[in-house]
Every structure is written in C-alpha cells, then in structure tokens.
Backbone as CSV, one residue per row, in Angstrom:
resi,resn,N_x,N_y,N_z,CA_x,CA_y,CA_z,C_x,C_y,C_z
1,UNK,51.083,28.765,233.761,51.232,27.328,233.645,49.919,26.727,233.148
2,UNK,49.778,25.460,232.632,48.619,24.996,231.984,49.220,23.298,232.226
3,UNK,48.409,22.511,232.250,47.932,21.445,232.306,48.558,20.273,231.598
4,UNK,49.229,19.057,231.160,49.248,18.425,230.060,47.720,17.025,230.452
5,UNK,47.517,16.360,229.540,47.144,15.643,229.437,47.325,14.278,230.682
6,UNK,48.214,14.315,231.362,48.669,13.157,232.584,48.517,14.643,233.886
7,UNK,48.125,15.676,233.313,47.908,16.282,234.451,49.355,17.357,235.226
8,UNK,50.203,16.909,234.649,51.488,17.447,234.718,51.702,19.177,234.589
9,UNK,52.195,20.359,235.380,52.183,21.494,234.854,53.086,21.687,233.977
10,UNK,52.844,22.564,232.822,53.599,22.734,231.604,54.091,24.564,231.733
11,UNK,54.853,24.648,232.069,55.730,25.829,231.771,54.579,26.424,230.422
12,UNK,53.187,28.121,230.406,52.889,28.338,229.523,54.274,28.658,228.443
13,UNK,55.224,29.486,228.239,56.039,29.587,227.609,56.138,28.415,226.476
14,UNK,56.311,26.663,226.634,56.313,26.175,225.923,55.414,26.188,224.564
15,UNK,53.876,26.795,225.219,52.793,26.741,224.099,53.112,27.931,223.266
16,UNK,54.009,28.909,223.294,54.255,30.178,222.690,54.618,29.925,221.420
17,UNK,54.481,30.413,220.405,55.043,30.498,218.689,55.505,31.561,218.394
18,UNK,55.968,31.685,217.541,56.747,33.014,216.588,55.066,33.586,216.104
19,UNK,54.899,34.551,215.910,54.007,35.251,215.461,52.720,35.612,216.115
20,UNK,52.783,35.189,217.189,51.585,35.046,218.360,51.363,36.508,218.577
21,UNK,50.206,36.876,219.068,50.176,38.586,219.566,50.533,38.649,221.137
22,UNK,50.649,39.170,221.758,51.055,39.096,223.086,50.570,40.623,224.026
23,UNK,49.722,40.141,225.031,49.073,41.735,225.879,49.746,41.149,227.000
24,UNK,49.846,42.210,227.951,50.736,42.570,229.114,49.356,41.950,230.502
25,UNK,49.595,42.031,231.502,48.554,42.064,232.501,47.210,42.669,232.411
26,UNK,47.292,43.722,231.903,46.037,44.820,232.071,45.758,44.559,230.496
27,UNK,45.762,43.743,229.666,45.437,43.415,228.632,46.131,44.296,227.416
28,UNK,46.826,45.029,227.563,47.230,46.251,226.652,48.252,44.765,225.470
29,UNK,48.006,45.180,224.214,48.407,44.682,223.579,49.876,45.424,223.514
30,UNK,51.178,44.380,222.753,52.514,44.753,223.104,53.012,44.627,221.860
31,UNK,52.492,43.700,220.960,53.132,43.239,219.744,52.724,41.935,219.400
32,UNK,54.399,41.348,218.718,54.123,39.798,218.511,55.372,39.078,218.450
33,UNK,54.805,37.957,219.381,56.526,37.105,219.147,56.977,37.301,218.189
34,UNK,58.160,37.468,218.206,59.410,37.880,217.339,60.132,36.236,217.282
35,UNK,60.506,36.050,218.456,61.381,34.788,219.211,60.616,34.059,220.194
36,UNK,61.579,32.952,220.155,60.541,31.995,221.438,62.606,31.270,221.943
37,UNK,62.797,31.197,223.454,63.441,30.719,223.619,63.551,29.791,225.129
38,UNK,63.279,28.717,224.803,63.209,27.757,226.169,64.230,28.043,226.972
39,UNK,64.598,28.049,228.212,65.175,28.062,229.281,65.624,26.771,230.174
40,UNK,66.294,26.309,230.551,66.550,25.329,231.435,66.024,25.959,233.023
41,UNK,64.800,25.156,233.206,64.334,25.845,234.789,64.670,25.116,235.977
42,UNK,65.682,23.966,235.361,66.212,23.357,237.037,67.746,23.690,236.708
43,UNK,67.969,24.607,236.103,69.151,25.353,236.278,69.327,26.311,237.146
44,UNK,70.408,26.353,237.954,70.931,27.826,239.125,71.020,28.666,238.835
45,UNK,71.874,28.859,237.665,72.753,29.819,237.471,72.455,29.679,235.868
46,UNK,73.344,30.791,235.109,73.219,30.939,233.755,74.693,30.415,233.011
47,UNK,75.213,29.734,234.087,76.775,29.259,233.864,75.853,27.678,232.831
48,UNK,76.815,27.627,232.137,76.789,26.470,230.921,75.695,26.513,229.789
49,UNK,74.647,27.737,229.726,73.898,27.919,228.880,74.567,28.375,227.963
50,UNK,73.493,28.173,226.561,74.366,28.479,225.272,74.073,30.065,225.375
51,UNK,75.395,30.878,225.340,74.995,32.173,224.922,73.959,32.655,223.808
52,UNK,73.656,33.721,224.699,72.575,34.410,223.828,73.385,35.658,222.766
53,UNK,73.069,35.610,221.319,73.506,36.084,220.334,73.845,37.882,220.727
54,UNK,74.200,38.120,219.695,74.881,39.473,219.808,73.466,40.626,219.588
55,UNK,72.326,39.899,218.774,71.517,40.748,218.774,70.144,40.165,219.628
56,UNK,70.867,39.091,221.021,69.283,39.149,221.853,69.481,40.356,223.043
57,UNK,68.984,39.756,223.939,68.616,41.384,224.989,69.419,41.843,225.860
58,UNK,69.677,42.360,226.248,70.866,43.356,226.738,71.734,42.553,227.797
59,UNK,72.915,42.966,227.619,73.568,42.119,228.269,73.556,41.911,229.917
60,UNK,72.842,43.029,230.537,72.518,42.972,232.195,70.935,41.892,232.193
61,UNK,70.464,41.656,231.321,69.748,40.205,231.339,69.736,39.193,230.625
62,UNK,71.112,38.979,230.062,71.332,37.628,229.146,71.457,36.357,229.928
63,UNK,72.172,36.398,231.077,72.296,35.173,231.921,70.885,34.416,232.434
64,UNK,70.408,35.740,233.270,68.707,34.949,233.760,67.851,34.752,232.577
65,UNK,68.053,35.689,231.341,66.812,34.910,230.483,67.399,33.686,229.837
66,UNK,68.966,33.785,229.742,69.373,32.328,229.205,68.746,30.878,230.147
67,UNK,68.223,31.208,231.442,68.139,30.287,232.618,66.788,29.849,232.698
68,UNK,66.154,30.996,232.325,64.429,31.220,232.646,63.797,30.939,230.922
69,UNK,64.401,31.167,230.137,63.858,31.201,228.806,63.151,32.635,228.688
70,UNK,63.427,33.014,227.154,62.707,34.369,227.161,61.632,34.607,225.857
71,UNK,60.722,35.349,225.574,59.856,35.500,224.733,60.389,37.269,224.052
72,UNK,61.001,37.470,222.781,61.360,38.807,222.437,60.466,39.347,221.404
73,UNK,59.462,40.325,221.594,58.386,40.494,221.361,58.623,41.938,220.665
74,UNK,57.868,42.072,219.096,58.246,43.051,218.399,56.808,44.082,218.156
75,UNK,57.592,45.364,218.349,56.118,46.247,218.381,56.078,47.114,216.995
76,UNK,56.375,46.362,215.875,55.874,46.809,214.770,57.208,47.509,214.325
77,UNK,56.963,48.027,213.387,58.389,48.816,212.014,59.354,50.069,213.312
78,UNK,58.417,50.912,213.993,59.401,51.867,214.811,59.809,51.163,216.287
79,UNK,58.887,50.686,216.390,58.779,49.899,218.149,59.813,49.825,218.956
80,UNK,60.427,48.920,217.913,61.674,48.088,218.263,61.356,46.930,218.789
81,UNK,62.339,46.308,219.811,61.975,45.229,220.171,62.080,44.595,221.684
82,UNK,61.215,44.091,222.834,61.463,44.393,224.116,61.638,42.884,224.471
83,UNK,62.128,42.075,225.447,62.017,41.074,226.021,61.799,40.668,227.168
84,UNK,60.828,39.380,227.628,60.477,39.027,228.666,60.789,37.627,229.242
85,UNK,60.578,37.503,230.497,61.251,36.290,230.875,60.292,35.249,230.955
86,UNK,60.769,33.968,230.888,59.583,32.462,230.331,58.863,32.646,232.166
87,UNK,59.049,33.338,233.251,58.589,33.396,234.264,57.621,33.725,233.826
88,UNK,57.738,34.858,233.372,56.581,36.035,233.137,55.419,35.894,232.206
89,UNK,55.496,34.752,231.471,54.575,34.227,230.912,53.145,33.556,231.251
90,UNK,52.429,33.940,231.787,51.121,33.547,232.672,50.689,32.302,231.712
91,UNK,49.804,32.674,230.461,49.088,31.663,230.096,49.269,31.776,228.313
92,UNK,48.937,30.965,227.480,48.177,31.450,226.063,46.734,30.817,226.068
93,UNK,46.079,31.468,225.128,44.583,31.277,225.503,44.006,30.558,223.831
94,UNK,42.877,30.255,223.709,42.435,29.628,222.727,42.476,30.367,221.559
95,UNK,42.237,31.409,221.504,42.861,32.408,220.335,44.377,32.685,220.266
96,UNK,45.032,31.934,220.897,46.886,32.009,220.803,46.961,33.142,220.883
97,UNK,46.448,33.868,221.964,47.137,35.266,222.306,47.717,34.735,223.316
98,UNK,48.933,35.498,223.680,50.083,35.307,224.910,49.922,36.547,225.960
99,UNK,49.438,35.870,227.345,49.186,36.662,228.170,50.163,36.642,228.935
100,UNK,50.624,38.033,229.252,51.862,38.022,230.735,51.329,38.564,231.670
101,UNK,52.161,38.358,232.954,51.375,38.234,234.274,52.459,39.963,234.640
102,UNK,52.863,40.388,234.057,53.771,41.498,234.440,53.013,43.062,233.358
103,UNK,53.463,44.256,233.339,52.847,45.143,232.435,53.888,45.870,231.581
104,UNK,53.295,46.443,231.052,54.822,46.576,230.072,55.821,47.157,230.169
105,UNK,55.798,48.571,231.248,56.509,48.985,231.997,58.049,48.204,232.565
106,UNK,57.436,46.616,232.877,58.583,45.890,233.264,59.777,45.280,232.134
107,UNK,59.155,45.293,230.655,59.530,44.839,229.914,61.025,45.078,229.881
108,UNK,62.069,44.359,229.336,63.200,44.299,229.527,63.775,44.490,227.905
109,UNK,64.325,46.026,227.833,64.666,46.948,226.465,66.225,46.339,226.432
C-alpha cells in the first residue's frame, strides 16, 4: 500500500503498468507485467464480476483474482506466464519495479 496525497491508502496494485519488471520478496526478478487487472476489494465473493477471459489464469483462481485484482506477469519467450493476486502486491518503487510481498514459488500457473 502507498499513500495518496490527502493521505488516504492506495491499494500498490493501482500504481502497476503493463511492462513494469516485477521481483518476488527475496528480490529475485520474475519478469514483466504482461496485464494489470483491478479487482473490486469491498467485494465478498467473485459472484457479479466480469469474467476473466479464456486465456487469464486457471480456472481454480479466476473467482478470487476476479475479486482481489490480479497482476499476470511474463517470464520471457519460454517462461510462460504466471499470475498473482492485487493482495500480493507490496509496493512499486521509484524505478517502477513491482515488488511482491510473496516468492515465486507461490505464484499462481
């Protein structure tokens, strides 16, 4: 989370862009936003969100990242592509790198 200007906490996720680099907890670099997708966070449930497409992340986490918002982060030409939840988003920093508070291990294939 980070700060606005009236002092307000801002969900980091919002400051995220398409092309950003993104390291895990222990700093290990992961890739680079691929996607950026806001979440409704005073939502319950994943009931009335707009489905997530046929090619976002697997269907045993489409509901909570539809809820939480998710960041789908690409690790280059073989990689493929992994996704994380707008929870899991700790901070971005002045060099617009995207730091997560989780390691990559948790990442969601």
């Amino acid at each position: 989370m980070s700060a606005d200007a009236f002092g307000d906490r801002t969900p980091a996720i919002t400051l995220v862009r398409e092309g950003m680099p993104v390291v895990d907890v222990n700093g290990e670099k992961l890739g680079k936003v691929k996607d950026v997708r806001l979440g409704d966070p005073g939502a319950v449930t994943g009931e009335g969100q707009t489905p997530v497409d046929d090619d976002g992340p697997p269907a045993s986490a489409a509901h909570h990242l539809a809820r939480t918002g998710y960041l789908r982060i690409h690790k280059g030409l073989f990689g493929g592509d992994s996704w994380v939840s707008g929870d899991d988003v700790a901070s971005v920093d002045d060099d617009e790198t995207v730091h997560l508070s989780i390691d990559e291990g948790r990442l969601i294939r």
